[in-house]
C-alpha positions, 0 to 999 in steps of 0.5 A: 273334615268336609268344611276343613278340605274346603277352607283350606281350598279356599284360602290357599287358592284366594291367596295364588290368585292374589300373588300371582294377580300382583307379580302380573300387575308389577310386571306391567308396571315394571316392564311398561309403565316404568320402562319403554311404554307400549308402543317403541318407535325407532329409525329404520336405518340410522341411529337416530331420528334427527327430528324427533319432535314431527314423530312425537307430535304424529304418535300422540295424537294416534287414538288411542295414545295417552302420551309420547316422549322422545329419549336420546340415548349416547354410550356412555360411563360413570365412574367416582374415584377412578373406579368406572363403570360403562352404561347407556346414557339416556336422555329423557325431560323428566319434565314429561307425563311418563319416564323410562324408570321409576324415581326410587329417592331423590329428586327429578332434573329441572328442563336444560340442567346440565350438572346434574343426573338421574343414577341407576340403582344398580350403578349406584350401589357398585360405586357407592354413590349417594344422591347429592355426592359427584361422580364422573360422567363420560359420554360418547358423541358423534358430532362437536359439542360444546364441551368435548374434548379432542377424542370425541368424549364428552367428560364432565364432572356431575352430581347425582340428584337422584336414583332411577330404579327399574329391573328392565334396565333402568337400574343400570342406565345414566339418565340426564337431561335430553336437551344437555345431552342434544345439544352436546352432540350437535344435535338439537331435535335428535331421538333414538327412541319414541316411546308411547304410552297407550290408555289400553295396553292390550291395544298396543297391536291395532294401535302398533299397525296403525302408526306402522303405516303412517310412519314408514320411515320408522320400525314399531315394536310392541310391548308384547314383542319383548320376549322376556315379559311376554314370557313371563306374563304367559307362564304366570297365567300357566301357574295359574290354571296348574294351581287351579288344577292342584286345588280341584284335586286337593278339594274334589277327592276328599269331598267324594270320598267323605261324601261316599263314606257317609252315603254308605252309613246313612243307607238306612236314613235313605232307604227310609226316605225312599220308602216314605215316597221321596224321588231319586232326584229328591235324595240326590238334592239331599246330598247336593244340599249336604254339600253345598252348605258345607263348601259355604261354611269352608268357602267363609272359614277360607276368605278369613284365612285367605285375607290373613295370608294376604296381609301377611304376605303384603307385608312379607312380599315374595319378591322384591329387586331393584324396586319390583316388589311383588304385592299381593293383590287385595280385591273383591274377584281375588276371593269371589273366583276361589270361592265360586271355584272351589264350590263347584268343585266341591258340587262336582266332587258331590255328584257320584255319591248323590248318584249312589244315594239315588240308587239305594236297593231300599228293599234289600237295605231295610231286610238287612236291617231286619 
Protein backbone atom coordinates (compact mmCIF):
# COMPACT_ATOMS: atom_id res chain seq x y z
CA UNK A 1 0.00 0.00 0.00
CA UNK A 2 2.87 1.98 0.67
CA UNK A 3 4.55 1.80 -2.70
CA UNK A 4 1.07 2.10 -4.39
CA UNK A 5 0.20 5.83 -2.37
CA UNK A 6 3.67 6.69 -3.70
CA UNK A 7 3.29 5.54 -7.39
CA UNK A 8 0.43 6.82 -7.51
CA UNK A 9 1.61 10.66 -6.01
CA UNK A 10 4.07 10.28 -8.16
CA UNK A 11 2.68 9.68 -11.67
CA UNK A 12 -0.44 12.16 -11.16
CA UNK A 13 2.06 14.88 -9.93
CA UNK A 14 4.75 14.32 -13.14
CA UNK A 15 1.84 14.19 -15.38
CA UNK A 16 0.30 18.19 -13.72
CA UNK A 17 3.50 19.26 -13.92
CA UNK A 18 3.64 18.20 -17.29
CA UNK A 19 0.06 19.72 -18.47
CA UNK A 20 0.54 22.66 -16.50
CA UNK A 21 4.40 23.28 -17.82
CA UNK A 22 3.12 22.79 -21.52
CA UNK A 23 -0.12 25.42 -21.39
CA UNK A 24 2.50 28.05 -19.66
CA UNK A 25 4.75 27.18 -22.62
CA UNK A 26 2.03 27.82 -25.30
CA UNK A 27 0.87 30.75 -23.73
CA UNK A 28 4.01 32.09 -24.43
CA UNK A 29 4.47 31.21 -27.61
CA UNK A 30 0.43 31.88 -28.35
CA UNK A 31 0.29 35.36 -26.57
CA UNK A 32 4.37 36.59 -27.36
CA UNK A 33 6.14 34.71 -29.63
CA UNK A 34 3.16 34.51 -32.38
CA UNK A 35 1.46 37.77 -31.22
CA UNK A 36 2.72 41.18 -30.56
CA UNK A 37 6.17 40.09 -29.19
CA UNK A 38 7.63 41.42 -25.78
CA UNK A 39 7.79 44.81 -25.90
CA UNK A 40 4.63 47.12 -28.05
CA UNK A 41 5.62 50.74 -28.95
CA UNK A 42 2.91 52.92 -30.06
CA UNK A 43 2.64 57.03 -30.92
CA UNK A 44 1.38 58.91 -27.93
CA UNK A 45 -0.84 61.03 -29.76
CA UNK A 46 -1.85 60.02 -33.13
CA UNK A 47 -2.62 57.03 -34.80
CA UNK A 48 0.53 56.20 -36.44
CA UNK A 49 4.26 57.01 -36.50
CA UNK A 50 4.85 58.52 -39.64
CA UNK A 51 8.17 57.08 -39.89
CA UNK A 52 8.39 54.10 -38.68
CA UNK A 53 11.79 52.98 -39.95
CA UNK A 54 14.07 55.59 -37.29
CA UNK A 55 11.80 53.79 -34.44
CA UNK A 56 12.48 50.27 -35.75
CA UNK A 57 16.26 50.88 -36.14
CA UNK A 58 16.17 52.60 -32.36
CA UNK A 59 14.43 49.50 -30.75
CA UNK A 60 16.53 46.69 -32.54
CA UNK A 61 19.52 47.81 -31.51
CA UNK A 62 18.36 48.30 -27.52
CA UNK A 63 20.55 45.23 -25.52
CA UNK A 64 18.62 42.91 -25.20
CA UNK A 65 16.26 43.19 -28.46
CA UNK A 66 16.47 40.05 -30.65
CA UNK A 67 14.30 41.71 -33.59
CA UNK A 68 11.85 44.57 -34.21
CA UNK A 69 9.12 44.74 -36.85
CA UNK A 70 6.81 47.58 -37.99
CA UNK A 71 2.95 46.67 -38.25
CA UNK A 72 0.44 49.34 -40.01
CA UNK A 73 -3.01 48.45 -39.07
CA UNK A 74 -6.23 50.07 -41.14
CA UNK A 75 -10.11 49.24 -40.41
CA UNK A 76 -11.16 47.21 -42.36
CA UNK A 77 -13.77 44.14 -43.97
CA UNK A 78 -13.72 40.97 -45.73
CA UNK A 79 -16.20 39.45 -47.32
CA UNK A 80 -17.13 36.67 -50.42
CA UNK A 81 -20.36 36.41 -52.15
CA UNK A 82 -22.03 39.66 -50.44
CA UNK A 83 -21.48 37.97 -47.01
CA UNK A 84 -19.08 40.72 -45.13
CA UNK A 85 -17.39 40.32 -42.04
CA UNK A 86 -15.52 43.63 -40.51
CA UNK A 87 -11.71 42.87 -39.10
CA UNK A 88 -8.72 44.76 -38.52
CA UNK A 89 -6.25 44.62 -41.25
CA UNK A 90 -2.75 44.56 -40.56
CA UNK A 91 0.08 45.40 -42.51
CA UNK A 92 3.07 43.08 -41.84
CA UNK A 93 6.80 42.04 -44.37
CA UNK A 94 6.04 38.46 -43.96
CA UNK A 95 9.45 38.65 -44.95
CA UNK A 96 10.57 39.66 -41.33
CA UNK A 97 12.64 37.17 -38.61
CA UNK A 98 8.85 37.36 -36.52
CA UNK A 99 5.31 37.66 -37.49
CA UNK A 100 2.15 38.65 -35.33
CA UNK A 101 0.47 35.16 -35.99
CA UNK A 102 1.33 31.90 -36.68
CA UNK A 103 1.17 30.48 -40.64
CA UNK A 104 -1.47 27.42 -40.06
CA UNK A 105 -1.67 26.43 -44.12
CA UNK A 106 -0.74 27.99 -47.18
CA UNK A 107 2.05 30.18 -47.92
CA UNK A 108 3.56 33.64 -46.84
CA UNK A 109 3.15 36.99 -49.08
CA UNK A 110 6.04 37.77 -51.35
CA UNK A 111 7.53 41.92 -50.29
CA UNK A 112 5.09 44.47 -52.48
CA UNK A 113 2.09 41.70 -53.29
CA UNK A 114 -0.70 43.41 -53.86
CA UNK A 115 -3.36 40.58 -54.58
CA UNK A 116 -2.82 38.59 -52.18
CA UNK A 117 -3.46 38.14 -48.29
CA UNK A 118 -2.90 36.25 -45.27
CA UNK A 119 -6.75 34.92 -43.40
CA UNK A 120 -7.39 34.56 -40.04
CA UNK A 121 -8.82 31.18 -39.13
CA UNK A 122 -11.59 32.39 -37.87
CA UNK A 123 -12.55 34.56 -40.62
CA UNK A 124 -12.02 31.98 -42.92
CA UNK A 125 -14.18 29.43 -41.25
CA UNK A 126 -17.20 32.16 -40.91
CA UNK A 127 -16.79 32.71 -44.77
CA UNK A 128 -15.98 29.37 -45.82
CA UNK A 129 -13.16 30.33 -47.53
CA UNK A 130 -10.04 28.42 -48.60
CA UNK A 131 -6.65 29.24 -49.43
CA UNK A 132 -6.31 29.86 -53.10
CA UNK A 133 -10.33 30.99 -53.72
CA UNK A 134 -11.08 35.45 -53.74
CA UNK A 135 -12.50 37.21 -51.36
CA UNK A 136 -13.43 40.80 -51.15
CA UNK A 137 -11.34 43.21 -49.40
CA UNK A 138 -12.45 46.70 -47.92
CA UNK A 139 -9.99 48.72 -46.42
CA UNK A 140 -10.48 52.18 -44.70
CA UNK A 141 -8.03 54.90 -45.44
CA UNK A 142 -7.25 58.28 -44.66
CA UNK A 143 -5.44 59.74 -47.29
CA UNK A 144 -5.59 59.35 -51.35
CA UNK A 145 -4.11 56.01 -52.74
CA UNK A 146 -4.01 54.72 -55.85
CA UNK A 147 -6.92 52.68 -55.72
CA UNK A 148 -9.61 54.40 -53.44
CA UNK A 149 -12.77 55.16 -54.46
CA UNK A 150 -14.51 58.43 -54.14
CA UNK A 151 -15.84 57.32 -50.46
CA UNK A 152 -12.51 56.81 -49.16
CA UNK A 153 -12.35 52.93 -49.25
CA UNK A 154 -10.01 50.91 -50.36
CA UNK A 155 -12.21 47.71 -52.55
CA UNK A 156 -10.19 45.15 -54.08
CA UNK A 157 -10.64 41.94 -55.35
CA UNK A 158 -8.00 39.47 -53.73
CA UNK A 159 -6.80 35.92 -53.07
CA UNK A 160 -6.23 34.14 -50.12
CA UNK A 161 -2.44 32.75 -50.02
CA UNK A 162 -2.96 31.45 -46.66
CA UNK A 163 -4.47 31.18 -43.02
CA UNK A 164 -3.20 33.05 -40.05
CA UNK A 165 -3.76 31.39 -36.73
CA UNK A 166 -3.50 33.01 -33.35
CA UNK A 167 -6.04 32.80 -30.08
CA UNK A 168 -4.85 36.55 -29.22
CA UNK A 169 -6.15 37.94 -32.28
CA UNK A 170 -4.81 36.99 -34.93
CA UNK A 171 -7.51 34.37 -36.08
CA UNK A 172 -9.56 37.06 -36.64
CA UNK A 173 -7.35 39.93 -38.57
CA UNK A 174 -6.62 40.46 -42.45
CA UNK A 175 -2.85 40.61 -42.84
CA UNK A 176 -1.61 41.76 -46.33
CA UNK A 177 1.60 43.21 -47.20
CA UNK A 178 2.87 46.54 -45.30
CA UNK A 179 4.06 48.33 -48.40
CA UNK A 180 0.52 47.70 -50.55
CA UNK A 181 -1.42 48.81 -47.40
CA UNK A 182 1.22 52.06 -46.99
CA UNK A 183 1.36 53.01 -50.20
CA UNK A 184 -2.44 52.93 -50.52
CA UNK A 185 -3.05 55.43 -47.59
CA UNK A 186 -0.43 57.67 -48.87
CA UNK A 187 1.73 56.89 -46.27
CA UNK A 188 5.14 55.04 -47.21
CA UNK A 189 6.90 54.75 -43.89
CA UNK A 190 3.47 54.75 -41.59
CA UNK A 191 3.35 52.18 -38.47
CA UNK A 192 0.64 51.93 -35.67
CA UNK A 193 2.63 49.54 -33.92
CA UNK A 194 6.35 48.53 -33.23
CA UNK A 195 6.64 45.30 -31.93
CA UNK A 196 10.20 43.78 -30.30
CA UNK A 197 11.00 40.61 -29.64
CA UNK A 198 13.34 40.23 -26.71
CA UNK A 199 16.10 37.24 -26.25
CA UNK A 200 14.78 36.93 -22.62
CA UNK A 201 11.29 37.65 -22.07
CA UNK A 202 11.36 38.17 -18.27
CA UNK A 203 13.72 41.27 -19.49
CA UNK A 204 10.97 42.92 -21.01
CA UNK A 205 10.88 45.55 -17.94
CA UNK A 206 14.44 46.93 -17.88
CA UNK A 207 14.35 46.67 -21.28
CA UNK A 208 10.56 48.36 -21.68
CA UNK A 209 12.23 51.58 -19.18
CA UNK A 210 15.14 51.61 -21.17
CA UNK A 211 13.59 52.56 -24.47
CA UNK A 212 10.71 54.41 -22.71
CA UNK A 213 13.39 57.19 -22.08
CA UNK A 214 14.69 56.93 -25.20
CA UNK A 215 11.76 57.41 -27.24
CA UNK A 216 9.81 60.00 -25.56
CA UNK A 217 7.58 60.69 -28.29
CA UNK A 218 6.37 57.02 -27.73
CA UNK A 219 4.25 54.66 -25.08
CA UNK A 220 5.98 50.94 -24.39
CA UNK A 221 3.67 48.46 -23.20
CA UNK A 222 4.85 45.02 -21.83
CA UNK A 223 3.97 41.76 -22.71
CA UNK A 224 3.13 41.24 -18.92
CA UNK A 225 0.98 44.51 -18.99
CA UNK A 226 -1.66 42.24 -20.74
CA UNK A 227 -4.16 41.48 -18.35
CA UNK A 228 -5.47 38.26 -19.68
CA UNK A 229 -1.99 36.64 -20.24
CA UNK A 230 -0.89 37.78 -17.13
CA UNK A 231 -3.50 36.29 -15.39
CA UNK A 232 -3.34 33.19 -16.90
CA UNK A 233 0.40 32.73 -16.38
CA UNK A 234 -0.48 33.59 -12.77
CA UNK A 235 -3.41 31.14 -12.09
CA UNK A 236 -1.36 28.21 -13.87
CA UNK A 237 1.57 28.59 -11.46
CA UNK A 238 -1.70 28.85 -8.39
CA UNK A 239 -2.86 25.29 -10.02
CA UNK A 240 0.49 24.48 -9.51
CA UNK A 241 1.17 24.78 -5.78
CA UNK A 242 -2.70 23.52 -5.04
CA UNK A 243 -1.66 20.47 -6.90
CA UNK A 244 1.39 20.36 -4.77
CA UNK A 245 -0.78 20.57 -1.77
CA UNK A 246 -3.62 17.93 -2.91
CA UNK A 247 -0.63 15.25 -3.65
CA UNK A 248 1.48 16.27 -0.03
CA UNK A 249 -1.95 15.10 1.36
CA UNK A 250 -2.94 12.36 -0.84
CA UNK A 251 0.84 11.07 -0.04
CA UNK A 252 1.89 12.30 3.47
CA UNK A 253 -1.34 10.67 5.37
CA UNK A 254 -1.41 7.15 4.18
CA UNK A 255 2.19 7.16 4.66
CA UNK A 256 1.98 8.14 8.52
CA UNK A 257 -0.98 6.08 8.88
CA UNK A 258 0.61 2.84 7.59
CA UNK A 259 3.71 3.60 8.97
CA UNK A 260 2.13 4.12 12.51
CA UNK A 261 0.04 0.93 11.88
CA UNK A 262 3.26 -1.05 11.45
CA UNK A 263 5.20 0.45 14.25
CA UNK A 264 2.27 -0.79 16.60
CA UNK A 265 2.82 -4.39 15.51
CA UNK A 266 6.35 -4.60 15.22
CA UNK A 267 6.70 -3.11 18.93
CA UNK A 268 7.93 -6.40 19.92
CA UNK A 269 10.59 -6.33 16.95
CA UNK A 270 11.85 -2.73 18.44
CA UNK A 271 11.51 -3.68 22.12
CA UNK A 272 13.79 -6.32 20.80
CA UNK A 273 16.50 -4.05 19.21
CA UNK A 274 16.17 -1.89 21.92
CA UNK A 275 17.16 -4.17 24.62
CA UNK A 276 20.12 -5.50 22.32
CA UNK A 277 21.63 -1.95 22.95
CA UNK A 278 20.33 -0.19 19.33
CA UNK A 279 19.72 4.20 20.25
CA UNK A 280 16.77 5.86 19.66
CA UNK A 281 18.16 7.56 16.99
CA UNK A 282 19.12 4.00 15.70
CA UNK A 283 15.26 2.79 15.48
CA UNK A 284 14.31 5.97 14.25
CA UNK A 285 16.62 5.55 11.05
CA UNK A 286 15.15 2.15 10.82
CA UNK A 287 11.89 3.45 9.96
CA UNK A 288 13.20 6.22 8.12
CA UNK A 289 14.87 3.76 6.07
CA UNK A 290 11.56 1.68 5.69
CA UNK A 291 10.38 4.45 4.11
CA UNK A 292 12.36 5.82 2.06
CA UNK A 293 13.04 2.69 0.23
CA UNK A 294 9.45 2.51 -0.28
CA UNK A 295 8.88 5.87 -1.77
CA UNK A 296 11.83 4.96 -4.30
CA UNK A 297 10.03 1.97 -5.36
CA UNK A 298 6.57 3.87 -5.71
CA UNK A 299 8.80 7.05 -6.97
CA UNK A 300 10.14 4.31 -10.17
CA UNK A 301 6.75 2.47 -10.49
CA UNK A 302 5.32 6.60 -10.77
CA UNK A 303 7.72 7.90 -13.51
CA UNK A 304 6.50 4.80 -15.62
CA UNK A 305 2.76 5.56 -15.12
CA UNK A 306 3.83 9.31 -15.45
CA UNK A 307 5.33 9.04 -18.94
CA UNK A 308 2.53 6.62 -19.94
CA UNK A 309 -0.09 9.40 -19.19
CA UNK A 310 2.24 11.94 -21.09
CA UNK A 311 2.07 10.00 -24.07
CA UNK A 312 -1.34 9.56 -23.94
CA UNK A 313 -1.87 12.97 -23.28
CA UNK A 314 0.49 14.24 -26.00
CA UNK A 315 -1.35 12.45 -28.01
CA UNK A 316 -4.98 13.51 -26.78
CA UNK A 317 -4.24 17.41 -25.62
CA UNK A 318 -6.26 18.73 -23.17
CA UNK A 319 -7.01 21.85 -25.14
CA UNK A 320 -6.58 22.94 -28.21
CA UNK A 321 -8.38 26.15 -30.31
CA UNK A 322 -7.48 28.07 -33.22
CA UNK A 323 -4.07 26.31 -33.16
CA UNK A 324 -3.31 26.78 -29.14
CA UNK A 325 -2.80 23.22 -28.62
CA UNK A 326 -1.74 22.41 -24.91
CA UNK A 327 1.19 19.64 -25.35
CA UNK A 328 2.33 18.06 -22.31
CA UNK A 329 5.65 19.01 -21.24
CA UNK A 330 8.43 15.66 -21.77
CA UNK A 331 11.57 16.65 -19.60
CA UNK A 332 13.78 15.30 -17.30
CA UNK A 333 12.96 18.16 -14.08
CA UNK A 334 8.84 17.36 -15.11
CA UNK A 335 9.93 14.01 -13.27
CA UNK A 336 12.99 14.71 -11.13
CA UNK A 337 10.81 17.70 -8.98
CA UNK A 338 7.56 14.97 -8.53
CA UNK A 339 9.80 12.40 -7.51
CA UNK A 340 12.03 14.68 -4.94
CA UNK A 341 8.50 16.20 -3.91
CA UNK A 342 6.87 13.38 -3.30
CA UNK A 343 9.93 11.35 -1.18
CA UNK A 344 9.91 14.26 1.13
CA UNK A 345 6.62 14.25 1.67
CA UNK A 346 6.69 10.74 2.18
CA UNK A 347 10.01 11.34 4.59
CA UNK A 348 8.09 13.87 6.41
CA UNK A 349 4.78 11.67 6.69
CA UNK A 350 7.47 9.24 8.31
CA UNK A 351 8.67 11.40 11.17
CA UNK A 352 5.74 10.83 13.90
CA UNK A 353 5.84 7.07 13.69
CA UNK A 354 9.79 6.76 13.83
CA UNK A 355 9.41 9.30 16.65
CA UNK A 356 6.72 6.57 18.07
CA UNK A 357 9.31 3.67 17.68
CA UNK A 358 12.05 5.76 19.60
CA UNK A 359 9.87 5.88 22.06
CA UNK A 360 8.97 2.33 22.56
CA UNK A 361 8.53 1.21 26.78
CA UNK A 362 10.69 -1.80 25.99
CA UNK A 363 10.31 -3.23 29.62
CA UNK A 364 6.68 -2.81 29.58
CA UNK A 365 6.36 -4.25 25.66
CA UNK A 366 8.66 -7.29 26.30
CA UNK A 367 6.18 -8.03 30.10
CA UNK A 368 3.32 -7.82 27.89
CA UNK A 369 4.62 -10.55 25.82
CA UNK A 370 5.48 -12.52 28.65
Amino acid sequence: MLVLAAAAGVGFQIVNVANLAGYQRALVAEGIEHALGDLRISPRRGGRFARAAPIVRAVAAAPGVRTAVALTAAPGAVGKQGHIIGAAVVGVDMSGAALPFRLAEGRLLERGERRGLVLGTALARRLGVRVGEHVSLRVVLTSAGAAIDGDGLLRARMIVRGLAAGSFGAHDQIFVDRAFLCAELGEPDAASLVIAHLAHHEDAATVGAALANALPAARVERWNDEPYLKSSLATASAIGGVSRLMVAAAVGVPVAALLFIQVLRRRRELSLLGALGFARWELVAIVMLQALLVTLAGAVLGALLGAGLITYFQAHPLFQWEGFVVHPNFALRTFIAPALFVTITALLAALYPAITAARTDTARVLREVN
